[in-house]
ROPA-288199 format. One record per residue: residue number from 1; x, y, z of N, C-alpha, C in turn. Coordinates in pm, whole numbers, padded with zeros to 5 digits. Layout:
// residues N
- NUM  X  Y  Z  X  Y  Z  X  Y  Z
...
//
This chain:
// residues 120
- 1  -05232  -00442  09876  -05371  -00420  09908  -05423  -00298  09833
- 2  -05298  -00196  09818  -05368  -00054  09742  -05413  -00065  09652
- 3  -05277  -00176  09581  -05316  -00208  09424  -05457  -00280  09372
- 4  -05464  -00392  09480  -05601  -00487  09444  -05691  -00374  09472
- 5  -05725  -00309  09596  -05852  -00204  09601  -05850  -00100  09440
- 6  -05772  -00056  09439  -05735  00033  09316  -05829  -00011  09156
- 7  -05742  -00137  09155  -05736  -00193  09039  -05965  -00217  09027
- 8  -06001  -00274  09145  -06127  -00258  09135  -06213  -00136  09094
- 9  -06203  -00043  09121  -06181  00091  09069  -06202  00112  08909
- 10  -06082  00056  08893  -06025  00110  08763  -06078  -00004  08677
- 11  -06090  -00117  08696  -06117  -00252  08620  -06219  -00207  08587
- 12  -06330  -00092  08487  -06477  -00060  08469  -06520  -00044  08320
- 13  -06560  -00114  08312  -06628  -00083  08115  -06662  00082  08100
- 14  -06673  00119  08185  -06712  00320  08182  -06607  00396  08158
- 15  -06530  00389  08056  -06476  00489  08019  -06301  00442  08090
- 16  -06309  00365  08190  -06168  00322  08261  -06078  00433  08319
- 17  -06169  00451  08426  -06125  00581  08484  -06025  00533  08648
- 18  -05966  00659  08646  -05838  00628  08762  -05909  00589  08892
- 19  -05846  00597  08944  -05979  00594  09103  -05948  00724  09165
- 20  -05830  00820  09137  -05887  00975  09131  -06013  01039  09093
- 21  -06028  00975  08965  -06144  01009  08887  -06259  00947  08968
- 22  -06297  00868  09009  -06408  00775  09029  -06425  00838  09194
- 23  -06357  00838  09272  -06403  00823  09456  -06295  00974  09481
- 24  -06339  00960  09593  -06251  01082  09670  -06098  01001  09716
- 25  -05985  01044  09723  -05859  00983  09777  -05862  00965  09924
- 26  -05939  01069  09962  -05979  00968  10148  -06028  00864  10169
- 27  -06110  00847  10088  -06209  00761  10092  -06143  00631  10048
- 28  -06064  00627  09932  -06018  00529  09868  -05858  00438  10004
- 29  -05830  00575  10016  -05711  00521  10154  -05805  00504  10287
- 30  -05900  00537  10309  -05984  00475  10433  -06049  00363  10426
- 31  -06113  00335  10302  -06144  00172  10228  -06029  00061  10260
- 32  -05930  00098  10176  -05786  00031  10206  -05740  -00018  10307
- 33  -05723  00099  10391  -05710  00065  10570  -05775  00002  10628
- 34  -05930  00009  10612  -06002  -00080  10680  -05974  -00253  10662
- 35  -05911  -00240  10514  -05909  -00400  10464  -05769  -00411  10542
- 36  -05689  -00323  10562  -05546  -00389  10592  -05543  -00374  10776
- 37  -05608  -00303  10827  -05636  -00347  10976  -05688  -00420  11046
- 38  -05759  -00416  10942  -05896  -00571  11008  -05866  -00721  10935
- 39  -05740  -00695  10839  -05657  -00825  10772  -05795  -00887  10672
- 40  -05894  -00821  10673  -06000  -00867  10607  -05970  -00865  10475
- 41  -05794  -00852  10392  -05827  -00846  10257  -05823  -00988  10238
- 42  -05750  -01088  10266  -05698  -01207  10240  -05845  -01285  10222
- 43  -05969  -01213  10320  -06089  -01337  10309  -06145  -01278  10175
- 44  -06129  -01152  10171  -06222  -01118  10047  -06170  -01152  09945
- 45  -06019  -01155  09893  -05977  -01201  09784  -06048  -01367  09748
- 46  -06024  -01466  09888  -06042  -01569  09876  -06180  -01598  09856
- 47  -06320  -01539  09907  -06415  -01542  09818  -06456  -01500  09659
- 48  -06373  -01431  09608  -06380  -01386  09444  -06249  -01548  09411
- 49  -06187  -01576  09477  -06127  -01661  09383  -06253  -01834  09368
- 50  -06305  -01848  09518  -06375  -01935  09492  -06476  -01914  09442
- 51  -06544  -01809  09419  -06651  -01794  09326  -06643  -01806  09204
- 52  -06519  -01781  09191  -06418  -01756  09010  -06399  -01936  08976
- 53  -06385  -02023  09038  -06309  -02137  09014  -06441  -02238  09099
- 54  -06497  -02260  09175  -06609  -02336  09206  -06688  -02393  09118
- 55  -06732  -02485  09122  -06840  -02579  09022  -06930  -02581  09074
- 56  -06990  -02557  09167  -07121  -02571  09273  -07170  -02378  09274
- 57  -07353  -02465  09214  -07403  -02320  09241  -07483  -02268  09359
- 58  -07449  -02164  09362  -07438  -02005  09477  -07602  -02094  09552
- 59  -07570  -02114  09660  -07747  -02171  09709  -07768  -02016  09817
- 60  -07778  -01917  09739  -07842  -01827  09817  -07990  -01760  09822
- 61  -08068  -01839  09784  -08231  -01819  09797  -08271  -01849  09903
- 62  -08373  -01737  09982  -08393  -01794  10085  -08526  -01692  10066
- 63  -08603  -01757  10223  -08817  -01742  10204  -08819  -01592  10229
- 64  -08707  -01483  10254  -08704  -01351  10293  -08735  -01301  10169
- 65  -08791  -01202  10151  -08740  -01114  10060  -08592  -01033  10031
- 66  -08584  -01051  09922  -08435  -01025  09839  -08429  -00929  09753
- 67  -08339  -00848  09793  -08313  -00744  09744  -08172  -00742  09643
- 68  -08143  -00701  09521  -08021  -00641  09477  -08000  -00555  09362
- 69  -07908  -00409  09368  -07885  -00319  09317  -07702  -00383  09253
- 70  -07723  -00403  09141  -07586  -00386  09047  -07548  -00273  08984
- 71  -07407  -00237  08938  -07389  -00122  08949  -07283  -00154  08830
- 72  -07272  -00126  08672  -07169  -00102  08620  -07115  -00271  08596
- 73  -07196  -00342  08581  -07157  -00495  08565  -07214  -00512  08395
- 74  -07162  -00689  08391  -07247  -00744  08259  -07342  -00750  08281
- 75  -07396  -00731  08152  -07579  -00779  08152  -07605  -00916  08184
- 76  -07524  -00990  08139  -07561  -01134  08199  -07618  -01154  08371
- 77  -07524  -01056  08422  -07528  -01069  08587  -07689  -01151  08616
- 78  -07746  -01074  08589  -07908  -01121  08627  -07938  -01260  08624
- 79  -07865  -01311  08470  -07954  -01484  08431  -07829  -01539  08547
- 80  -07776  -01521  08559  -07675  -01575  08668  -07725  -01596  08810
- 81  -07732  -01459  08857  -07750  -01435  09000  -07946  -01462  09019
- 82  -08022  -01425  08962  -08157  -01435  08956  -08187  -01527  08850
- 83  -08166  -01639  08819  -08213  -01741  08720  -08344  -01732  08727
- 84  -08440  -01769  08818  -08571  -01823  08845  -08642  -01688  08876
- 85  -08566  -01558  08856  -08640  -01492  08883  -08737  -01403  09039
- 86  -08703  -01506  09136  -08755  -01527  09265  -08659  -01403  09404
- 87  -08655  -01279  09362  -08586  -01177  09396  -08688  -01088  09380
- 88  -08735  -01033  09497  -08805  -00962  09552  -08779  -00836  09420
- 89  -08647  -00762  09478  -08614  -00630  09407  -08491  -00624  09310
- 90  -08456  -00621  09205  -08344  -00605  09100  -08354  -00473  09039
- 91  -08214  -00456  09039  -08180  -00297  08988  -08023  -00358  08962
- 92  -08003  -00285  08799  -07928  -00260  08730  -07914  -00080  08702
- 93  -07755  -00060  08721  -07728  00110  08702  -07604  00089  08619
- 94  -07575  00197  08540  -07452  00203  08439  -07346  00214  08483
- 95  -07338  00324  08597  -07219  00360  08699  -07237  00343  08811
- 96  -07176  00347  08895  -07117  00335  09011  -07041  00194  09009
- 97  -07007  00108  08961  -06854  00024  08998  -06868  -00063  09059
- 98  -06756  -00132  09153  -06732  -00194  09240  -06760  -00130  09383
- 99  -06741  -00027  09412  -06769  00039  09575  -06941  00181  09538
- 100  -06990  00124  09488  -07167  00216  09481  -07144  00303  09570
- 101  -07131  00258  09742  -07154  00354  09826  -07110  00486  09825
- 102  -06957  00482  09773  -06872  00574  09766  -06882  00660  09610
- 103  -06914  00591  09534  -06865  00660  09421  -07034  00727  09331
- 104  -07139  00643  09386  -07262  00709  09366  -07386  00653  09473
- 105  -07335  00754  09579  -07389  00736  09725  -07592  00800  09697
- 106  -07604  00859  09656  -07717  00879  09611  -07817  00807  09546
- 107  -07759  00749  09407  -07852  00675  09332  -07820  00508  09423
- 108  -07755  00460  09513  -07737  00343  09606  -07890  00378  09742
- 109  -07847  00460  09810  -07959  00539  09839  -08112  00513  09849
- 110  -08148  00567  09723  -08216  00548  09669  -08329  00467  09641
- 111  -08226  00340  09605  -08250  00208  09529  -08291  00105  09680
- 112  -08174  00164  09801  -08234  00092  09892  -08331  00128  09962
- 113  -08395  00259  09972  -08519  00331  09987  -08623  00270  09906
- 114  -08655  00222  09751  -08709  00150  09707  -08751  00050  09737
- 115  -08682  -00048  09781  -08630  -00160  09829  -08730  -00184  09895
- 116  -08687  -00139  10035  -08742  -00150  10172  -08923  -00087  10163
- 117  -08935  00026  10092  -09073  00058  10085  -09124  -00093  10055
- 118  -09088  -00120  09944  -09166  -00229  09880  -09218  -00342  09950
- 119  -09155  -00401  10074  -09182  -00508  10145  -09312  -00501  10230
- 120  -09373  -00558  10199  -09516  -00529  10309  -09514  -00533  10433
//
């Protein structure tokens, strides 16, 4: 479990930094724990594998307003996840990774302060 949390971390087009480098080591072993007490790693792996290997696309549009902040991904992400465009709020950032909250808790923040103003 250390390794898979870890490796997310470290898996980053930014320079490929340790997860010393990137988060605090409490933080990174309190992340961890949470996945290995609550056995919640096994579901999360198994959603990245079916998302990875599925032929059927993501039906997650719905009449709410939609919000999302990416963090340190491909540029593609967008024509992917927002095809039609029909997403309230999109934000793309260079850094923060796989865990935003932790590793740039501010500019996450922020973005969801944006967010939420915006909705009438």
């Amino acid at each position: 479990m250390l390794a898979w949390i870890a490796e997310k971390f470290k898996a980053r087009d930014s320079g490929y930094r340790t997860p010393d480098e990137s988060v605090d080591r409490d933080q990174l072993l309190a992340n961890v724990t949470l996945y290995w007490f609550t056995r919640s790693g096994e579901s999360s792996a198994q959603f990245y594998y079916e998302a990875q290997h599925s032929t059927v696309e993501p039906a997650m549009f719905a009449p709410v307003p939609t919000g999302w902040a990416v963090f340190d991904t491909h540029p593609l992400m967008r024509r992917v996840m927002n095809p039609t465009g029909a997403m309230a709020h999109w934000s793309e950032y260079a850094e923060g990774g796989h865990f935003p909250a932790m590793e740039q808790p501010a500019l996450l923040a922020a973005d969801i302060h944006t967010f939420f103003r915006s909705i009438p």
